[in-house]
BAKEKE-240270 format. One record per atom (N, C-alpha, C, O): residue in one letter; atom name; x, y, z. Coordinates in pm, 1 decimal. Layout:
BEGIN
+-----+------+----------+----------+----------+
: res : atom :     east :    north :       up :
+-----+------+----------+----------+----------+
:   A :   CA :        X :        Y :        Z :
...
+-----+------+----------+----------+----------+
END
This chain:
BEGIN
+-----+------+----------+----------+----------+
: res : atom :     east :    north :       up :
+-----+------+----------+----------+----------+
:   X :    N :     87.9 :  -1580.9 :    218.5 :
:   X :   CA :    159.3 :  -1493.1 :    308.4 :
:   X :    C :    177.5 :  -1567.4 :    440.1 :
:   X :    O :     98.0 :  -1656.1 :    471.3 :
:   X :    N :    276.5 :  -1534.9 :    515.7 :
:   X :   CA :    295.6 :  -1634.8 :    632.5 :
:   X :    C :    250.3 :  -1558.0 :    732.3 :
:   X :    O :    245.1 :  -1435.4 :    722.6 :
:   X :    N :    216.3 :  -1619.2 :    829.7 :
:   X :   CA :    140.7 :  -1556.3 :    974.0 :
:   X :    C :    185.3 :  -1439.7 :   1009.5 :
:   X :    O :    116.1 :  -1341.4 :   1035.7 :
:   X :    N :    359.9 :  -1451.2 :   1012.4 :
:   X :   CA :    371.0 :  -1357.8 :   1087.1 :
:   X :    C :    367.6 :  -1195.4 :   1047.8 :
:   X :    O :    360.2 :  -1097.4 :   1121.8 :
:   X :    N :    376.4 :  -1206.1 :    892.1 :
:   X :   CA :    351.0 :  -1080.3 :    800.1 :
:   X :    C :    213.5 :  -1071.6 :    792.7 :
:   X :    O :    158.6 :   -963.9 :    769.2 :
:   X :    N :    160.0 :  -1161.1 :    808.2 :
:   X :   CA :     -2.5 :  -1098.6 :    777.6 :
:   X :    C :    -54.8 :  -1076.7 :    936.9 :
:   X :    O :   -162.9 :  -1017.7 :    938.5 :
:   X :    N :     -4.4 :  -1109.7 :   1067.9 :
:   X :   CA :    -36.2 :  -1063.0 :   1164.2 :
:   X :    C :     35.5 :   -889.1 :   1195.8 :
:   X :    O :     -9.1 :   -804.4 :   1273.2 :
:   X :    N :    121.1 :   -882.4 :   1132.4 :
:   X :   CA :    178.9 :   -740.4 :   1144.3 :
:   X :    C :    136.2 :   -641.2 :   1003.2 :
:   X :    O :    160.3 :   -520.5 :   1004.5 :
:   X :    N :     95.8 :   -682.7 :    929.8 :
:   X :   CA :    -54.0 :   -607.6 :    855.4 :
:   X :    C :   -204.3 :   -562.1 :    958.3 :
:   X :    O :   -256.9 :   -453.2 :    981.4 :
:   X :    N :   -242.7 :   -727.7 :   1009.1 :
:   X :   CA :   -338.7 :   -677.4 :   1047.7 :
:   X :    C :   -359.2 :   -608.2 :   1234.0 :
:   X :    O :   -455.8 :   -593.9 :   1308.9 :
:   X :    N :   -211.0 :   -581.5 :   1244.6 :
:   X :   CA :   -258.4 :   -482.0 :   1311.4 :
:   X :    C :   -197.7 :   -360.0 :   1345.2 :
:   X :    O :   -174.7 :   -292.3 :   1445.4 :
:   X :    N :   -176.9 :   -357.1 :   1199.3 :
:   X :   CA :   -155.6 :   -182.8 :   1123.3 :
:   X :    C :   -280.9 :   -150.7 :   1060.4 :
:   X :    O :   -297.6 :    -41.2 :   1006.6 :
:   X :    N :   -356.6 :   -226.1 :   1063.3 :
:   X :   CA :   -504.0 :   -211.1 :   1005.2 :
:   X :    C :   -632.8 :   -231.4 :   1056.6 :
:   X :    O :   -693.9 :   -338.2 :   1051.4 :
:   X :    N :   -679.3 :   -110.2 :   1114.3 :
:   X :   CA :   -791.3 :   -153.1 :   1228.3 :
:   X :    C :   -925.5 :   -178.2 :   1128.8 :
:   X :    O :  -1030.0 :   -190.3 :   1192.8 :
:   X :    N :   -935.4 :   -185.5 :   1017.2 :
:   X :   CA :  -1064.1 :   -273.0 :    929.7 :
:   X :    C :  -1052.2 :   -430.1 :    959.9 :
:   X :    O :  -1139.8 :   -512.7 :    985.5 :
:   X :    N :   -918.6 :   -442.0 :    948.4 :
:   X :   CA :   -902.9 :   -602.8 :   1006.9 :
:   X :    C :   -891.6 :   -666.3 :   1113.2 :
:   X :    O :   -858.8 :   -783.9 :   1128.7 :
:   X :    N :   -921.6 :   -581.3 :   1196.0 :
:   X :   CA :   -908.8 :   -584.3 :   1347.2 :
:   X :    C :  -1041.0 :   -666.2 :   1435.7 :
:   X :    O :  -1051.6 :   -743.3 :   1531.1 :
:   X :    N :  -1142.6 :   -585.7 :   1324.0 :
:   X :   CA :  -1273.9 :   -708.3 :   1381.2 :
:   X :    C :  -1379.1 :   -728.6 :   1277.6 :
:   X :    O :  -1497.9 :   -699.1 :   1290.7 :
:   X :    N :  -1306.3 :   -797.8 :   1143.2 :
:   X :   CA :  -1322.7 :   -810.2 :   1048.4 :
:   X :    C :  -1386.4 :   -973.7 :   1073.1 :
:   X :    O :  -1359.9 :  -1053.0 :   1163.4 :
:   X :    N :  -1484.1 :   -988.9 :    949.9 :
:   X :   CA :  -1536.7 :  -1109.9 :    951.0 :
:   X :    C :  -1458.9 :  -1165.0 :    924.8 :
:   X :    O :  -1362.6 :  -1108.3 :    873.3 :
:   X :    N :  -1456.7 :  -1397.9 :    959.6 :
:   X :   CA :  -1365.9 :  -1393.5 :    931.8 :
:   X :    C :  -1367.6 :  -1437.2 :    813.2 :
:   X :    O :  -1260.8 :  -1467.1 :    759.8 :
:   X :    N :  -1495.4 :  -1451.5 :    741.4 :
:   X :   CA :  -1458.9 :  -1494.9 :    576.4 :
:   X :    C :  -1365.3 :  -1390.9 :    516.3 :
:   X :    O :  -1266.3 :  -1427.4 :    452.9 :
:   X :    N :  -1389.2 :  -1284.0 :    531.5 :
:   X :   CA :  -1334.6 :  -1168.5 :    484.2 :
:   X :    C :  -1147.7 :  -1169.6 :    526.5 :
:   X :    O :  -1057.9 :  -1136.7 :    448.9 :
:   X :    N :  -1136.7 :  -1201.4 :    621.6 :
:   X :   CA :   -970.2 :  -1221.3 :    700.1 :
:   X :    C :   -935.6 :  -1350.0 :    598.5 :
:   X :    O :   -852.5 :  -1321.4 :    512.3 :
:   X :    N :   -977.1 :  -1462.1 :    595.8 :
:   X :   CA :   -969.4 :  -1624.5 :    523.5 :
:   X :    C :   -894.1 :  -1584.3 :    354.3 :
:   X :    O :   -797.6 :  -1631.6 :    294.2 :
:   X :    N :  -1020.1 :  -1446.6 :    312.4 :
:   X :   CA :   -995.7 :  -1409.4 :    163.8 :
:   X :    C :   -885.8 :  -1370.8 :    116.4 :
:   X :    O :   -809.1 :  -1419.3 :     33.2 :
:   X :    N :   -884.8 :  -1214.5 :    219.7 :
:   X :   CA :   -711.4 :  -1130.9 :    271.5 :
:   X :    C :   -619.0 :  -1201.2 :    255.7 :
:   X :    O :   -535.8 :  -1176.3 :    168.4 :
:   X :    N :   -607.4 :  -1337.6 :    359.2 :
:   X :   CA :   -502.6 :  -1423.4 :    362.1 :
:   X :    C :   -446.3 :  -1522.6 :    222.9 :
:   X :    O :   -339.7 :  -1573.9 :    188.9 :
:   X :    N :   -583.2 :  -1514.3 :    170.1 :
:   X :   CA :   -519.6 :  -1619.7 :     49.0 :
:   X :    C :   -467.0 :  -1518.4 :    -57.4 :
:   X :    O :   -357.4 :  -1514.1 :   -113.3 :
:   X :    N :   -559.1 :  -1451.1 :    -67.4 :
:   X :   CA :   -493.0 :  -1283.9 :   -188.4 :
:   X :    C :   -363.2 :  -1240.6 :   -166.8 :
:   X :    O :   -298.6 :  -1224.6 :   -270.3 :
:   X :    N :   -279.0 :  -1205.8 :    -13.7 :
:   X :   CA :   -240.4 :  -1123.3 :     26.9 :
:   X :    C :   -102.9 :  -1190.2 :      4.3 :
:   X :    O :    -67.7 :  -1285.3 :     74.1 :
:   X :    N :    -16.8 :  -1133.3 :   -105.8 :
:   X :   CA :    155.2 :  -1177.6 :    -61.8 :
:   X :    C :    239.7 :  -1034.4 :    -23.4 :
:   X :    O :    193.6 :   -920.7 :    -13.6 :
:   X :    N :    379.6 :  -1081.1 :     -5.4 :
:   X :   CA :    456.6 :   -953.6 :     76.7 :
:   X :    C :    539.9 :   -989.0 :    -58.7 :
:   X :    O :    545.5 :  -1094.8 :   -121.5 :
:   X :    N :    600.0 :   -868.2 :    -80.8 :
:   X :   CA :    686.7 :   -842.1 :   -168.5 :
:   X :    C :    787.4 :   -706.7 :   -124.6 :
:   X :    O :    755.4 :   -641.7 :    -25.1 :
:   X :    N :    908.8 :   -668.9 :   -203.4 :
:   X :   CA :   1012.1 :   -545.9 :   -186.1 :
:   X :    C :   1017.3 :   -498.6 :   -285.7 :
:   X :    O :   1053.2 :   -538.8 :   -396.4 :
:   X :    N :    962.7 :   -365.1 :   -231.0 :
:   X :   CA :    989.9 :   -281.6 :   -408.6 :
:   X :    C :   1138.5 :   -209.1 :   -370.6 :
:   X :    O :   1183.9 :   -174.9 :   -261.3 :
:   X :    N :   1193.8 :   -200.4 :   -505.1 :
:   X :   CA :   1356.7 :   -164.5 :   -500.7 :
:   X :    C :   1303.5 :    -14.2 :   -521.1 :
:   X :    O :   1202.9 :     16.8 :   -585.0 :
:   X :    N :   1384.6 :     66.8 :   -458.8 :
:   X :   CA :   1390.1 :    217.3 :   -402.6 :
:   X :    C :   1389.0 :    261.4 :   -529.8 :
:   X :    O :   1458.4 :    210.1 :   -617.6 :
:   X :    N :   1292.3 :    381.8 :   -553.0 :
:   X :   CA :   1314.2 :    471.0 :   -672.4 :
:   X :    C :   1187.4 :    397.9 :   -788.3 :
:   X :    O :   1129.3 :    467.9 :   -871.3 :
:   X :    N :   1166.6 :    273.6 :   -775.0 :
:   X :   CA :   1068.0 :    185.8 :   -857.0 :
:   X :    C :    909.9 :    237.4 :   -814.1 :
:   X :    O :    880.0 :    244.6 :   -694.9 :
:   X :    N :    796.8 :    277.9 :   -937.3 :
:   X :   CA :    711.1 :    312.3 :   -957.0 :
:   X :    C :    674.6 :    148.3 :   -859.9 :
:   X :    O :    728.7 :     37.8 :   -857.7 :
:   X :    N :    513.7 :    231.8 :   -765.4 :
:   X :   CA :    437.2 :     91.4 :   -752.3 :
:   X :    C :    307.8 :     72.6 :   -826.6 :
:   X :    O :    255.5 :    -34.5 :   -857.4 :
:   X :    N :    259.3 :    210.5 :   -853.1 :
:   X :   CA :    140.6 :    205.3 :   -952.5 :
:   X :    C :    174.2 :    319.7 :  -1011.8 :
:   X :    O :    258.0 :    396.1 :   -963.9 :
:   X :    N :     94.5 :    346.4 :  -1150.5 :
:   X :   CA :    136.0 :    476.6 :  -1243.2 :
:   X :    C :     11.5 :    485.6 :  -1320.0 :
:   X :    O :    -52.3 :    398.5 :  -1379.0 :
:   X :    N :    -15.8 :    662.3 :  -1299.3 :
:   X :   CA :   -125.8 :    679.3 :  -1369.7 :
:   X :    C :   -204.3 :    584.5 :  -1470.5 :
:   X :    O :   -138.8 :    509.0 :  -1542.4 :
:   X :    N :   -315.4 :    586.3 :  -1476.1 :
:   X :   CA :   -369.4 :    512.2 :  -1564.2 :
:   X :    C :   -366.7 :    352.0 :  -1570.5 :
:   X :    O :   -437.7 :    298.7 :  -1655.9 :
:   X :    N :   -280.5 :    262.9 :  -1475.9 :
:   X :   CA :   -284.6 :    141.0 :  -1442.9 :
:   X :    C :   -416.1 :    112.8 :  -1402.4 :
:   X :    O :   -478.0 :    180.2 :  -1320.0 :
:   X :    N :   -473.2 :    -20.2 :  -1479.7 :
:   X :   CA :   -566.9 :    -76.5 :  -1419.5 :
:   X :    C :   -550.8 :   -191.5 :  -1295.0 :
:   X :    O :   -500.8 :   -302.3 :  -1314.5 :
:   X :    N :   -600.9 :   -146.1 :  -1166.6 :
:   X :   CA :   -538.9 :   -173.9 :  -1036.0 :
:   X :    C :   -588.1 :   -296.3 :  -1031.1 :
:   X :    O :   -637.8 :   -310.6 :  -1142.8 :
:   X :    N :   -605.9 :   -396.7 :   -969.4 :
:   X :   CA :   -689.1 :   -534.9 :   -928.3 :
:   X :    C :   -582.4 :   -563.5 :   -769.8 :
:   X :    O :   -575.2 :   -677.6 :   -724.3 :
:   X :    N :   -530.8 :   -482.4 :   -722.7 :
:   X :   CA :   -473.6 :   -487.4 :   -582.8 :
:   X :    C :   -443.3 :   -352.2 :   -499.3 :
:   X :    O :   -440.7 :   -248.4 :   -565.5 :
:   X :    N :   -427.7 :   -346.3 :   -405.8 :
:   X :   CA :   -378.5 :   -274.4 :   -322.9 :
:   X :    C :   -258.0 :   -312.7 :   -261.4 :
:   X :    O :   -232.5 :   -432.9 :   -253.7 :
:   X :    N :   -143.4 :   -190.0 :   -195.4 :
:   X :   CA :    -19.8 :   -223.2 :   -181.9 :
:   X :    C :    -20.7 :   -138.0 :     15.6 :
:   X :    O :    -75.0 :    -31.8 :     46.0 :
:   X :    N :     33.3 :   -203.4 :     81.0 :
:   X :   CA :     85.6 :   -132.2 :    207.5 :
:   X :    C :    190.9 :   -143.4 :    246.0 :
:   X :    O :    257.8 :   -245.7 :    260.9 :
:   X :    N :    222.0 :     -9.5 :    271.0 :
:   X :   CA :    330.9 :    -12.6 :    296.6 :
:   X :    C :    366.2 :    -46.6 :    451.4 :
:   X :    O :    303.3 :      8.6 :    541.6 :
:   X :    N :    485.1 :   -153.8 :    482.1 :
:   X :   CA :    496.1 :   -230.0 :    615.7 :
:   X :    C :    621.8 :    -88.3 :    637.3 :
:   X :    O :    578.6 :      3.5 :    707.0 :
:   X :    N :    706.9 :    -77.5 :    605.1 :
:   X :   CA :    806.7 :      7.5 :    573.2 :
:   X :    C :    890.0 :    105.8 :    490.0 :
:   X :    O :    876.2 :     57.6 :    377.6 :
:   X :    N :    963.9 :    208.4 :    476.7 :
:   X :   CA :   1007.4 :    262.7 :    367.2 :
:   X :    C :    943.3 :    354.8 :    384.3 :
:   X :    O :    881.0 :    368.1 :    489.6 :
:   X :    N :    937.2 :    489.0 :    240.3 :
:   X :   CA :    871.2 :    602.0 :    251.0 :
:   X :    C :    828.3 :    566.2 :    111.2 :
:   X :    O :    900.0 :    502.5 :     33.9 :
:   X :    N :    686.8 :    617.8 :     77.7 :
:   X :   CA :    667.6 :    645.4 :    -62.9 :
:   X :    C :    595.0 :    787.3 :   -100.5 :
:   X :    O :    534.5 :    847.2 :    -11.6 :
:   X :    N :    599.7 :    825.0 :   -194.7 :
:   X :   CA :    643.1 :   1005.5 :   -283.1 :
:   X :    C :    533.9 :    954.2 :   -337.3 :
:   X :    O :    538.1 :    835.5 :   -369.4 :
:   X :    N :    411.8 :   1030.9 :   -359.8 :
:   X :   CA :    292.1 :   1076.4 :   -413.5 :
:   X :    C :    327.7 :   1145.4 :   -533.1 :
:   X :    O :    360.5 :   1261.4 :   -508.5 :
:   X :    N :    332.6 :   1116.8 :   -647.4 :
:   X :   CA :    356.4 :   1226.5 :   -758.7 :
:   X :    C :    260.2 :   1262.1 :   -894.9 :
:   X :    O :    189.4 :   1163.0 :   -912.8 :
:   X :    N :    234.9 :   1351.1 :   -983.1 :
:   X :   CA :    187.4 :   1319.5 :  -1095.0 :
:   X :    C :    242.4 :   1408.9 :  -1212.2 :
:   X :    O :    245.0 :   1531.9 :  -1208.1 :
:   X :    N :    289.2 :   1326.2 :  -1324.9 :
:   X :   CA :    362.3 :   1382.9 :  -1432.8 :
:   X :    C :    277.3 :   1460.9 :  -1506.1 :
:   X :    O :    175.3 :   1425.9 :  -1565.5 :
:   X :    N :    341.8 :   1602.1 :  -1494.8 :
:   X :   CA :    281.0 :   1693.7 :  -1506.5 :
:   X :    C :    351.2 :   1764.1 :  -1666.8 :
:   X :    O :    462.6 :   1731.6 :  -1707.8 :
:   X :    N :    255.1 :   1867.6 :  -1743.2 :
:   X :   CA :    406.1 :   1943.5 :  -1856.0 :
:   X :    C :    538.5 :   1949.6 :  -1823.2 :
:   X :    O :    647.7 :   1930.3 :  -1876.6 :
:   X :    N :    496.0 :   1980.8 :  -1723.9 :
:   X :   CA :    719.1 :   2028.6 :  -1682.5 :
:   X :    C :    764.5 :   1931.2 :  -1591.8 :
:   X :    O :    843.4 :   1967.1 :  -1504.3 :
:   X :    N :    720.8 :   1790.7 :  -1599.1 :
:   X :   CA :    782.4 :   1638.7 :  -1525.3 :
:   X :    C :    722.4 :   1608.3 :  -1372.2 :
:   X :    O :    611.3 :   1654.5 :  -1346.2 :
:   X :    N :    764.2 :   1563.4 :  -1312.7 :
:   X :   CA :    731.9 :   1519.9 :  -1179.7 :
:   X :    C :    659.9 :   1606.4 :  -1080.9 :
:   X :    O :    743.3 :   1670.3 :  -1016.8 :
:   X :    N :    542.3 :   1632.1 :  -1045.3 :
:   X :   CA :    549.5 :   1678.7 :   -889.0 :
:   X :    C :    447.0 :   1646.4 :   -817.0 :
:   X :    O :    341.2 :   1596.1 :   -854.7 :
:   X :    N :    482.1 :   1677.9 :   -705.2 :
:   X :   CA :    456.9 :   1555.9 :   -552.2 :
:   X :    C :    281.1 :   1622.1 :   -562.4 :
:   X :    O :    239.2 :   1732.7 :   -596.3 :
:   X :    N :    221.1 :   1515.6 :   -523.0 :
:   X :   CA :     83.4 :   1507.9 :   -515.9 :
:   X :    C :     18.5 :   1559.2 :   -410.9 :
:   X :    O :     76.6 :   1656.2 :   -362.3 :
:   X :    N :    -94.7 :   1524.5 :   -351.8 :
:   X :   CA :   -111.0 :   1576.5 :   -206.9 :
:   X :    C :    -88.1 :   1493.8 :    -96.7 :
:   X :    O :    -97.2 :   1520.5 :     23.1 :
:   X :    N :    -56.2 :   1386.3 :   -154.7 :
:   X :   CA :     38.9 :   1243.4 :    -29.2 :
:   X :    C :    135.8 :   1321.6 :     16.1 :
:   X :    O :    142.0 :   1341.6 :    137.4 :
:   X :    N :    230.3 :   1381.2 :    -72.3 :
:   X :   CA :    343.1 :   1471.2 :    -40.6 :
:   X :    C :    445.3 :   1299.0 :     -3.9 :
:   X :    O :    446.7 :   1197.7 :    -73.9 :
:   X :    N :    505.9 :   1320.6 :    106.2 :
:   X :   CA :    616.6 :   1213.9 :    121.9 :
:   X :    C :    530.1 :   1146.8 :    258.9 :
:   X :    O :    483.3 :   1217.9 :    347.8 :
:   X :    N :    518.3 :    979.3 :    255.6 :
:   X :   CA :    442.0 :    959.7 :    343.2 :
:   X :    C :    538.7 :    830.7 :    450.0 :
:   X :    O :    566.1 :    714.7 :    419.0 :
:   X :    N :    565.5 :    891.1 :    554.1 :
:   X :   CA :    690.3 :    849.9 :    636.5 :
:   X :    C :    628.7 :    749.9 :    790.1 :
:   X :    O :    582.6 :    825.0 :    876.0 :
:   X :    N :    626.3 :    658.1 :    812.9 :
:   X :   CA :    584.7 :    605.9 :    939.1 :
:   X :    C :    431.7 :    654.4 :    991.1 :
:   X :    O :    417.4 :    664.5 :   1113.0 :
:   X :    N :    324.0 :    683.0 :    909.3 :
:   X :   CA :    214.2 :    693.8 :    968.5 :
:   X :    C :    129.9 :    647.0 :    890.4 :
:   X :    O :    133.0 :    643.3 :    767.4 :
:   X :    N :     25.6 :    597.3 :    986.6 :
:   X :   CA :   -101.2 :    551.2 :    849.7 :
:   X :    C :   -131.0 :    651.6 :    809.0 :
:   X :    O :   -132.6 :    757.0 :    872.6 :
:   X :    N :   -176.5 :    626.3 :    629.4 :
:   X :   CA :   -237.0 :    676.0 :    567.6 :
:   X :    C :   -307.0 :    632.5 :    472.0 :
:   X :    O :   -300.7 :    510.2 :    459.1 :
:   X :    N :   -410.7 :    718.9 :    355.9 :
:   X :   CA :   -467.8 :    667.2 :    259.5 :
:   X :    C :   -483.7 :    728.7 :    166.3 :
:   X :    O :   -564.9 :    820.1 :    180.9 :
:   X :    N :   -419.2 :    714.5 :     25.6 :
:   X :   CA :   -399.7 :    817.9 :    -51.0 :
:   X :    C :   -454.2 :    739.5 :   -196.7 :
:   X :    O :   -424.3 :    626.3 :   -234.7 :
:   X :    N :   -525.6 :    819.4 :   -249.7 :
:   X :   CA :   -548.2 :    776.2 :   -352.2 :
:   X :    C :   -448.5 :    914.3 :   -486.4 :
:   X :    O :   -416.0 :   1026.0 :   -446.1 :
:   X :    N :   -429.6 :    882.6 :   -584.2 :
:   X :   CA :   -375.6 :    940.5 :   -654.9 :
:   X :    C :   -403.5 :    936.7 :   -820.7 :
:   X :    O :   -336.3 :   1007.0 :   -896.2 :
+-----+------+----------+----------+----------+
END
């Protein structure tokens, strides 16, 4: 990840704010930026996770497929604020 995306992560993220720095060193080598195309699942029930995703921008919809199809989770729609949602 290049500096300047992982400096505008970490300080949307106050864990990394005065984080050790082995722990920042790790982040940095793990950590790439990617674009998810609008409407595209980023995780789905039952995926086995080995990452976490933040969002720098965009909105993302909390949902879980339910008998009668889609509905919004308790993320609800999550627009310009931190948050932390597990689902």
């Amino acid at each position: 990840m290049d500096p300047q995306h992982f400096d505008r992560i970490a300080r949307a993220m106050p864990v990394l704010q005065g984080a050790d720095p082995e722990l920042l060193r790790e982040f940095k080598q793990a950590a790439f930026y990617a674009r998810i195309p609008s409407g595209r699942d980023i995780f789905a029930e039952g995926d086995r996770i080995d990452a976490i995703a933040l969002l720098i921008s965009g909105v993302v919809r909390v949902y879980k497929i339910g008998e009668t199809g889609p509905r919004r989770g308790e993320g609800g729609t999550l627009r310009g604020q931190p948050a932390q949602v597990a689902a």
